[in-house]
C-alpha positions in Angstrom: -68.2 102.3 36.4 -66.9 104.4 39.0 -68.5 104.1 42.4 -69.0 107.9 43.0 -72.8 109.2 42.6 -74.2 112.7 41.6 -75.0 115.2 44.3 -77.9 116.4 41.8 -79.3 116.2 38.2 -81.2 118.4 36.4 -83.1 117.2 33.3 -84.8 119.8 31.3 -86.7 118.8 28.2 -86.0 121.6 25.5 -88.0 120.0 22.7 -90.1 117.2 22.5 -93.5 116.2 20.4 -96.2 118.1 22.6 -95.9 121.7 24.5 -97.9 122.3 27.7 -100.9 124.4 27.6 -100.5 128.2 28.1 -96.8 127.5 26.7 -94.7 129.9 24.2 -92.4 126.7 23.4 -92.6 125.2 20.2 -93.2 121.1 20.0 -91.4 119.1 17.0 -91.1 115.2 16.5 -88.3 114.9 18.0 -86.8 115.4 21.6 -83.8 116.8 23.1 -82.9 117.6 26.4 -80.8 119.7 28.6 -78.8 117.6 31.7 -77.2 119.3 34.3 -75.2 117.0 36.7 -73.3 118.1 39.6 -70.7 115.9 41.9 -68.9 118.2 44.7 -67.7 121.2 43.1 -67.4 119.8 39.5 -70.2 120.5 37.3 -71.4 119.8 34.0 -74.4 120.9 31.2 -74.7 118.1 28.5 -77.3 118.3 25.6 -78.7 115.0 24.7 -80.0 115.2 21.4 -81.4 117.8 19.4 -84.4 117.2 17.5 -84.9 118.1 13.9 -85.5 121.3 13.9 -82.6 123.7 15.2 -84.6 126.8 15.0 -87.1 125.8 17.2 -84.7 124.3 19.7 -82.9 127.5 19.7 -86.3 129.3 20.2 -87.0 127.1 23.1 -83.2 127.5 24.6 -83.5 131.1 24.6 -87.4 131.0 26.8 -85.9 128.4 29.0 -83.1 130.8 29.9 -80.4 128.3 28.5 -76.9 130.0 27.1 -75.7 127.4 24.4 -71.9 128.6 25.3 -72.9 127.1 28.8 -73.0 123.8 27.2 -70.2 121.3 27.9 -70.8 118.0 25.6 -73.2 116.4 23.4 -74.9 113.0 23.5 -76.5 112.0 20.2 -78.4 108.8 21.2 -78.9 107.1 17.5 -78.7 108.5 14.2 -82.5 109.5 13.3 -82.7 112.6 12.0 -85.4 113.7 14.4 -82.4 113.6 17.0 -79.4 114.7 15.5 -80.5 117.2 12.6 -78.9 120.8 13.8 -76.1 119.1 15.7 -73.4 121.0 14.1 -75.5 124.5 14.2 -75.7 123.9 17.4 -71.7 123.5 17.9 -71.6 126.9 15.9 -73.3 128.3 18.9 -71.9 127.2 21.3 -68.2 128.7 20.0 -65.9 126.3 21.8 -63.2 123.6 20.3 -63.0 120.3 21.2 -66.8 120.0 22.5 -66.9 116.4 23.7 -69.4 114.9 21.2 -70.4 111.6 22.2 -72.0 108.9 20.3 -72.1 104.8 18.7 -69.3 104.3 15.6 -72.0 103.5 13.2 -73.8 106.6 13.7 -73.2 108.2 10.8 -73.8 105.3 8.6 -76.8 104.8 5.4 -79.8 104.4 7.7 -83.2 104.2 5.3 -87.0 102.5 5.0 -88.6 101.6 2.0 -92.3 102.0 3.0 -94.5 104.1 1.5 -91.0 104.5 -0.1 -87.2 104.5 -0.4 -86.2 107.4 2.6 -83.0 108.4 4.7 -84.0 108.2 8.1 -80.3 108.4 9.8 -78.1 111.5 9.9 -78.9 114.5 7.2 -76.5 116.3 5.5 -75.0 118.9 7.3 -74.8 117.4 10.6 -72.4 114.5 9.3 -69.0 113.7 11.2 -66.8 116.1 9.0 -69.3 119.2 9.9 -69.3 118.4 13.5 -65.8 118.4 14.0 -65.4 121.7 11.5 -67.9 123.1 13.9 -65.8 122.7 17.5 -67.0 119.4 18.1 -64.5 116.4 19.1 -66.2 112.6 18.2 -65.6 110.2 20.5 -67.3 107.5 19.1 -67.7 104.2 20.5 -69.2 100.9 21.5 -68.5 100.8 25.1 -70.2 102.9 28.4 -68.2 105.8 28.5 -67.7 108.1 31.8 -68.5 111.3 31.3 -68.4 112.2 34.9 -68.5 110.2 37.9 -72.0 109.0 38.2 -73.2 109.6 35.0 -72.3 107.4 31.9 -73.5 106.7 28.2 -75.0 102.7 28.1 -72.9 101.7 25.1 -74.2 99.1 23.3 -77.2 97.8 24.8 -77.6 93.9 24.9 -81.1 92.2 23.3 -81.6 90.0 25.8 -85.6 90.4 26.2 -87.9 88.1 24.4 -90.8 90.7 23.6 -88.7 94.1 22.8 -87.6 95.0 19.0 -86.6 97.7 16.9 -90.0 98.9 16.1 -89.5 100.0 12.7 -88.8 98.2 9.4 -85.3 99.8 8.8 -82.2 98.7 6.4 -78.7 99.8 6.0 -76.6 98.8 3.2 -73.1 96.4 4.2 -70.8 95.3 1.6 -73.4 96.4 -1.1 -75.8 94.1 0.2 -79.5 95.9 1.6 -80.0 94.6 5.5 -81.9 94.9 7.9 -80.6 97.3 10.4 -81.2 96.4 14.1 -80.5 99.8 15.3 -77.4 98.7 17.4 -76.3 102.7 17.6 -79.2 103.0 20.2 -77.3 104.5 23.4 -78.7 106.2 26.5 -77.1 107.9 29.8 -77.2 106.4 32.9 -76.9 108.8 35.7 -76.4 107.3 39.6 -77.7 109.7 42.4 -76.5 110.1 45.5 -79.5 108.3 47.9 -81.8 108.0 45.1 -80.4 105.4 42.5 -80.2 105.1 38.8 -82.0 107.6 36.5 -82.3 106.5 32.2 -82.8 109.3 30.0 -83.3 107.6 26.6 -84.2 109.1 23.1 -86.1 106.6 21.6 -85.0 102.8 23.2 -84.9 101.1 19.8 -82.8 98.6 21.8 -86.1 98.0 24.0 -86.4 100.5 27.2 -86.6 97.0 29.2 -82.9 95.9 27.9 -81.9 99.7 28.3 -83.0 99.4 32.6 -81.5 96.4 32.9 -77.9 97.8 31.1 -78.0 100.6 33.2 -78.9 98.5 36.8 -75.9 96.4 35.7 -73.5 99.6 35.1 -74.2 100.5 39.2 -75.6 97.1 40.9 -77.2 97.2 44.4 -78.5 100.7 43.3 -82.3 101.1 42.9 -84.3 102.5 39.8 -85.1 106.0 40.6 -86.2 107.4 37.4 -86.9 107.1 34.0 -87.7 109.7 30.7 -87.3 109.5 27.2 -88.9 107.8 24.1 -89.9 104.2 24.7 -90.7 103.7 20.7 -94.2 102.0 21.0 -96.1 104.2 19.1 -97.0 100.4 16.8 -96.2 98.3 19.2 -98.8 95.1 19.5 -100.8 95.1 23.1 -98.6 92.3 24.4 -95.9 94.4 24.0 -96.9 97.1 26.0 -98.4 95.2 28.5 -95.0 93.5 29.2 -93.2 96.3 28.9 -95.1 97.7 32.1 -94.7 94.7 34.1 -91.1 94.8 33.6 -90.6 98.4 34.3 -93.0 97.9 37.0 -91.0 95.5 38.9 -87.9 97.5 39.6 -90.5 99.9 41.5 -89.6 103.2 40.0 -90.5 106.8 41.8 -91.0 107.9 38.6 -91.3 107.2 34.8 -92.2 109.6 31.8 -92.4 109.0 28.5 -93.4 110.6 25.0 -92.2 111.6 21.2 -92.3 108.3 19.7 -94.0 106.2 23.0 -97.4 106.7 21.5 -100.9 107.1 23.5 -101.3 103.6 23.6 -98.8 103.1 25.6 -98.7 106.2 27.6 -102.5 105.2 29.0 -101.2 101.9 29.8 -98.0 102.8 32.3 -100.6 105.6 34.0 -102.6 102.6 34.0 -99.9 100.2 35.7 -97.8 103.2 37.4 -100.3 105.5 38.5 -99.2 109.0 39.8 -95.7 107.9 39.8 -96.1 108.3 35.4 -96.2 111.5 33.8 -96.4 112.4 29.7 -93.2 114.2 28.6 -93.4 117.6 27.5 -91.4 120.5 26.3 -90.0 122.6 29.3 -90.4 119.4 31.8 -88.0 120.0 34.7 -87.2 117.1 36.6 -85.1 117.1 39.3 -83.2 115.0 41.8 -83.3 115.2 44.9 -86.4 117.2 44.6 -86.5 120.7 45.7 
């Protein structure tokens, strides 16, 4: 990764599971969010993810003041369709050709569960390669980290390396006509590196394990410090032991700040207040976070 850092990030959460109190902005399962990332005079807008529901993203975009012909690239973090479902609406909005549109090669592949019964959980119709690119967008699909600017980077494919961490859902695909399990290795974040603050992860749901996803990201810019976290840690079932370890890991990089929601589950939300303290927050639709602080 290149050694330059952002001068400033911006991450505003434009739909997400819960809405504030005294709030006009409509909650879905789902999350998307709005990054804004600036390095000397170059300066970019990215979308990362979209939720399921386009009309209530678009509703939310429009309180929160945000222009989709503003927008500069997407990020689609897996294939679930409570992340990527209004993708190419989206691209119809935003009017412009060859809108980088980043995400895994397999994204777009079968992606189903079989309990309570057979289901597609990945990419719906309608938001598939071939409508993307119809609608202005340009794929660039693949397995690596990829630069979008300097300082701020997609994971690529993040390595399984912890003992406790798994997928978190009983999900298949089908290879060579053959039903497997699917390990969900399409999972990407960003990794953003801050000018004298350190390495921010903003995840959609960490199917790869949000402890494998820190440690990707700290290897992507080493000798930097974990500033930040936010994003789905997908522990919503997750056993106590789990969780537990989940905030001693995260713990021990001695974060500033961590919040999580959509598909973290209270659970687990009680238990990194509980291990974090004031430095954790619960995620929310119209969240601003931003570094260096104002």
């Amino acid at each position: 990764m290149s050694n330059k850092q952002l001068d400033y990030l911006r991450i505003l959460v434009l739909t997400e599971n819960t809405v504030g109190h005294g709030r006009r902005l409509l909650a879905q399962h789902g999350i998307s969010f709005l990054v804004e990332a600036r390095t000397g005079e170059t300066s970019k807008r990215i979308v990362v993810d979209v939720g399921q529901n386009y009309a209530a993203l678009r509703h939310n975009m429009d309180l929160l003041g945000i222009n989709p012909r503003d927008i500069d690239m997407v990020v689609l973090t897996h294939c679930h369709y409570d992340h990527t479902t209004g993708v190419a609406a989206l691209l119809t909005d935003i009017g412009k050709d060859d809108l980088p549109v980043i995400a895994h090669p397999d994204s777009f592949r079968l992606n189903f569960v079989t309990d309570p019964y057979l289901r597609h959980s990945g990419v719906a119709q309608g938001n598939q390669a071939p409508d993307i690119t119809s609608n202005g967008g340009r794929l660039y699909l693949t397995r690596d980290p990829l630069q979008l600017m300097p300082g701020l980077s997609t994971t690529g494919e993040v390595p399984r390396v912890t003992d406790f961490e798994e997928v978190g859902l009983n999900l298949y695909t089908i290879r060579n006509g053959r039903t497997v399990r699917d390990d969900m290795i399409d999972d990407i974040s960003l990794v953003a590196n801050v000018k004298d603050h350190g390495i921010v992860v903003i995840t959609g749901c960490s199917h790869a394990g949000i402890v494998n996803i820190i440690r990707q990201a700290m290897t992507m810019y080493p000798g930097e410090k974990l500033d930040g976290v936010v994003g789905g840690f997908h522990l919503l079932e997750a056993p106590e032991d789990r969780i537990k370890r989940t905030v001693e890991e995260i713990n021990k990089q001695n974060p500033r700040w961590i919040s999580a929601g959509h598909c973290t589950g209270f659970r687990a939300q009680m238990a990194l207040y509980a291990g974090l303290a004031d430095r954790f927050v619960p995620l929310s639709c119209g969240k601003e976070f931003i570094i260096p602080p104002p």
